[in-house]
C-alpha positions in Angstrom: 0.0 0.0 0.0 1.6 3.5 -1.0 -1.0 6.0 0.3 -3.7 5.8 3.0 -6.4 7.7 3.1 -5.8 11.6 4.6 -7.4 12.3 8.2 -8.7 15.4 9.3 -5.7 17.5 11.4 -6.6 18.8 14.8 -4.5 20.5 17.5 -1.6 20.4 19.7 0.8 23.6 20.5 2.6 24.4 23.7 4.0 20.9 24.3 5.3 20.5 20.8 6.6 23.3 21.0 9.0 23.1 24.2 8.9 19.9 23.9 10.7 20.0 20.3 13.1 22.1 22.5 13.1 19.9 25.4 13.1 16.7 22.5 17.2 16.7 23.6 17.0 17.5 27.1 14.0 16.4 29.5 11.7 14.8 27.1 9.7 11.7 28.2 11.4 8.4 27.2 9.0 6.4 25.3 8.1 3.2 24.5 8.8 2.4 21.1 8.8 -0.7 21.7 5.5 -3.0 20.9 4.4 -5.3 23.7 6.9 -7.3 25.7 4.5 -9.6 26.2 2.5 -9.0 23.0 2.1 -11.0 19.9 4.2 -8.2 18.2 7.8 -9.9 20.4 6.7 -13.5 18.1 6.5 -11.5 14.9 8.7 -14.1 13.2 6.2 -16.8 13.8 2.7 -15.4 12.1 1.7 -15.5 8.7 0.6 -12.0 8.5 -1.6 -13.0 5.2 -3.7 -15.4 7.4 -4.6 -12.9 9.9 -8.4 -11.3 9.1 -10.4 -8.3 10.4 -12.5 -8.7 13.1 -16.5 -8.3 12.4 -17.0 -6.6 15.6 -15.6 -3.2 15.8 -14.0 -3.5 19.1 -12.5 -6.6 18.7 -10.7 -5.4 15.4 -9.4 -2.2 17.0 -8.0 -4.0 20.1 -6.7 -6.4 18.0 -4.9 -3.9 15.4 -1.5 -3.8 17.6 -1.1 -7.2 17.3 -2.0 -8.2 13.6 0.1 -4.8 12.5 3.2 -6.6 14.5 2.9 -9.8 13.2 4.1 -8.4 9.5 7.6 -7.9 11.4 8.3 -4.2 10.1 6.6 -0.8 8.3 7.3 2.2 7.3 5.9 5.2 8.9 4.8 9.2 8.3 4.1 11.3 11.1 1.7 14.8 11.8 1.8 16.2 15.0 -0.4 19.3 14.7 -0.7 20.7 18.2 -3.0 24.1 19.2 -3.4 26.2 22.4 -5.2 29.6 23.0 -2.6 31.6 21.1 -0.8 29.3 18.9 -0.6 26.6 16.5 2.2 24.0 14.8 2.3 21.3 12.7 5.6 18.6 12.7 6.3 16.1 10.1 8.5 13.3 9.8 9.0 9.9 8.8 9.9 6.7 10.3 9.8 3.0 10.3 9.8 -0.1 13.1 11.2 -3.3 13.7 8.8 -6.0 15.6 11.4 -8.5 16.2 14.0 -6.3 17.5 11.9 -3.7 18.7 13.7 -1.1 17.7 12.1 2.5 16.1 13.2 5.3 14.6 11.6 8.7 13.9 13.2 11.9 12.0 11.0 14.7 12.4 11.3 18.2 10.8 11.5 21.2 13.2 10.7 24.8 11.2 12.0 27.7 12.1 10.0 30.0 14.1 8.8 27.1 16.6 10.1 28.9 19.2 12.6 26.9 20.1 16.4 26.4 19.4 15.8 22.9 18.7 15.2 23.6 15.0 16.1 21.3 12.0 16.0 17.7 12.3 15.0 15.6 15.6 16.1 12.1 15.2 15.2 9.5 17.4 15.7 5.8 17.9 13.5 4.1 20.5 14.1 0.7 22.1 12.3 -0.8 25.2 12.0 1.7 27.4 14.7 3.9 26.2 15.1 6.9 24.1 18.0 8.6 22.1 17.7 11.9 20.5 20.1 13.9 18.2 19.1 17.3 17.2 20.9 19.5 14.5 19.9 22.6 16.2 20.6 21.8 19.8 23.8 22.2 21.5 24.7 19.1 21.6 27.7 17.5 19.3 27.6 16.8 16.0 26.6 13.0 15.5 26.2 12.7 19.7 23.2 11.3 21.3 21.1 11.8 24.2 19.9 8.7 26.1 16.9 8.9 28.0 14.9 6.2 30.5 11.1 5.4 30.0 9.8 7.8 33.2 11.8 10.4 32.5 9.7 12.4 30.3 6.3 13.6 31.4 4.0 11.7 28.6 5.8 8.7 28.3 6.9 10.0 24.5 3.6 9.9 23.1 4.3 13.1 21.6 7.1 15.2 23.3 9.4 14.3 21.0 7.4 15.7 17.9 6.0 12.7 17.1 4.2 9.3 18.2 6.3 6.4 17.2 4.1 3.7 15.6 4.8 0.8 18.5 3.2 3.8 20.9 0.7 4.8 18.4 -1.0 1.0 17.9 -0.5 0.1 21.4 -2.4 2.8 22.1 -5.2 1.5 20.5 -5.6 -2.0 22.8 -7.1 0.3 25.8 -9.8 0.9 22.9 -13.4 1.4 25.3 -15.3 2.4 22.3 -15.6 1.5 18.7 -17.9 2.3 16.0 -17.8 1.4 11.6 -18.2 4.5 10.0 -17.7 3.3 6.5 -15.3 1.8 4.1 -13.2 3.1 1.1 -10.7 2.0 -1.2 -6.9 3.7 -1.7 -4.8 2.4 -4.3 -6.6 -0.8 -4.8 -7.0 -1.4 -1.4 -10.1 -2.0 1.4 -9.9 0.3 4.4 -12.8 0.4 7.1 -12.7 3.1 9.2 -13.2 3.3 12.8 -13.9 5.9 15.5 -14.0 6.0 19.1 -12.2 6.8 22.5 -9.4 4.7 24.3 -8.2 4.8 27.9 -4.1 4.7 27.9 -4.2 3.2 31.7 -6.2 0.1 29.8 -4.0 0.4 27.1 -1.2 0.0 29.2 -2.1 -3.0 31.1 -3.0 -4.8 27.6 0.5 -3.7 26.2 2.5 -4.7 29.4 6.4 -4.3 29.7 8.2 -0.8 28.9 6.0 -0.4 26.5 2.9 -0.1 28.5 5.3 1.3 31.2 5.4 4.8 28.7 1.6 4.4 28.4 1.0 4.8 31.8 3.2 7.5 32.2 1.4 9.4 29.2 -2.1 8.6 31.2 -1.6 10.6 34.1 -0.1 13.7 32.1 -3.3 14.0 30.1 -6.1 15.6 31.1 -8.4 14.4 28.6 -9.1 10.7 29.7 -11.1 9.1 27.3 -8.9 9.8 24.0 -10.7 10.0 20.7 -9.0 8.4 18.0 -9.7 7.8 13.9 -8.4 4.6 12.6 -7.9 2.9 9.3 -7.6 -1.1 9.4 -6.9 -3.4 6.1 -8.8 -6.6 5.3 -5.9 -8.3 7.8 -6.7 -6.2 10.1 -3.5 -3.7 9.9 -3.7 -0.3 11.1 -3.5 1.5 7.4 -3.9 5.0 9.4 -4.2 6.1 13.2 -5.2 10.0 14.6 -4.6 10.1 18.4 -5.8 13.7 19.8 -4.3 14.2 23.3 -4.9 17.0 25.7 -2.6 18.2 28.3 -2.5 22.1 30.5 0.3 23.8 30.1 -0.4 25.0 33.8 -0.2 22.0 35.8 -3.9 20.8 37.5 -5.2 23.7 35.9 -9.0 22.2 34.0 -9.1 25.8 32.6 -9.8 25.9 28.9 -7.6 28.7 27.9 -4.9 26.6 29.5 -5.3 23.7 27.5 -3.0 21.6 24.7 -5.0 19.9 22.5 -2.4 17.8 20.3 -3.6 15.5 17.2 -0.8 12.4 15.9 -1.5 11.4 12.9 0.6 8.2 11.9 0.1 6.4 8.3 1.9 3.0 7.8 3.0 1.5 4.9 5.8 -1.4 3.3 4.2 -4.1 5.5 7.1 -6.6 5.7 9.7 -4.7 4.1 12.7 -4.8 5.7 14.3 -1.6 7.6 17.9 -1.3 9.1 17.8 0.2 12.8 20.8 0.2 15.0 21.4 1.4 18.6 23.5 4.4 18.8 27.2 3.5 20.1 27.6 4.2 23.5 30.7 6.4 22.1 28.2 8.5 20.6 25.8 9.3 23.4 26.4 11.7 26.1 24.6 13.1 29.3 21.8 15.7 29.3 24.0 18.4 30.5 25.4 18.7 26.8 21.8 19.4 25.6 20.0 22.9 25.7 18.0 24.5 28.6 15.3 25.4 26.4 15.3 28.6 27.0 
């Protein structure tokens, strides 16, 4: 599949933007990796072709995490349009993952004018519960790394880094509470239903298990939006084709007030089922502490 079908964009601002700035400094390692315990760690073992959508809308969602895992690897492009009271930003990048090594990496663009130093590219690689970012624009050495832990970032990764890796983003997607069929379509030849509804990332945790639901729980007490609404776009398999995520977080903390709200929308489209992607570990040569990245300020 080359294309899937194009999701509405919704909002996300303040967090993107410190958090691009933060992306090299005090940003919340993530999960990127799938379920420790999941079907995604057997990925060598499934016949992705035999798996089949769910008829009950629920089920298929819940079961999306899995059946996307068991084709091993994909290719991913990330939008992580975030909006407050007074401003608005939009990040893209592109990624992929590996299911049997559970390893992920993310390069997201950072324009100028975000209001941070952090401009230019943000690279990440994501293992279990452990991040590394590089940043062009940071202060940080050319080619050097920064490695973060799972619970040392506020959200877990979901989206401080400037995107939602796609191990996060269909895990996600397990703590489903709601699901509805709101129709079907076709892209490029190929079947897509599309479902709606709102997920609980405590649930989603529990289902996921391991580091990986370890950064989900993490992300589900930052949040102040509990029931998350998400869009999603499964194949006849049952593979997640496309997933929006909208998140909501205050940028004062415990404040409920509206004008004090983050409302941030990933937007993650997968594609190259089974294709083969080369991720490595930085060396530990190349990484050094957070006191080599910027303040942020």
């Amino acid at each position: 599949m080359s294309r899937s079908p194009r999701a509405p964009r919704a909002p996300r601002a303040a967090l993107a933007v410190t958090a691009a700035a933060l992306v090299v400094v005090s940003l919340s390692a993530c999960s990127g990796s799938s379920s420790a315990t999941g079907a995604s760690s057997d990925a060598q073992t499934f016949n992705p072709m035999a798996d089949r959508l769910a008829g009950d809308p629920l089920t298929a969602v819940r079961a999306a995490a899995d059946i996307t895992g068991h084709n091993g690897f994909l290719k991913d492009t990330t939008t992580l349009h975030t909006a407050s009271a007074s401003k608005q930003m939009t990040l893209h990048g592109t990624g992929a993952y590996d299911y049997a090594d559970h390893l992920g990496k993310l390069s997201v663009d950072v324009p100028p004018g975000a209001g941070t130093s952090a401009t230019g590219q943000l690279n990440e690689v994501t293992s279990p519960g452990i991040v590394y970012m590089q940043n062009s624009g940071a202060k940080v050495p050319k080619g050097k790394w920064i490695k973060l832990g799972v619970q040392q970032l506020g959200d877990g990764n979901l989206v401080s880094s400037g995107a939602t890796d796609p191990a996060s983003a269909s895990d996600a997607l397990r703590g489903a509470q709601t699901a509805t069929l709101v129709g079907t379509s076709t892209v490029d030849g190929v079947v897509l239903k599309h479902y709606k509804g709102t997920l609980d990332l405590s649930e989603a945790a529990k289902a996921t298990g391991g580091p990986g639901g370890t950064g989900l729980d993490v992300a589900a007490h930052t949040f102040t939006v509990k029931k998350v609404p998400y869009d999603v776009w499964l194949d006849a398999h049952g593979r997640i084709a496309k997933v929006v995520e909208v998140f909501t977080f205050s940028q004062v903390p415990g404040s409920t007030v509206a004008k004090d709200q983050v409302q941030v929308t990933s937007t993650s489209v997968f594609s190259d089922f089974g294709t083969p992607v080369a991720i490595a570990v930085p060396a530990d040569q190349d990484i050094v502490g957070p006191s080599a990245a910027p303040s942020g300020k």
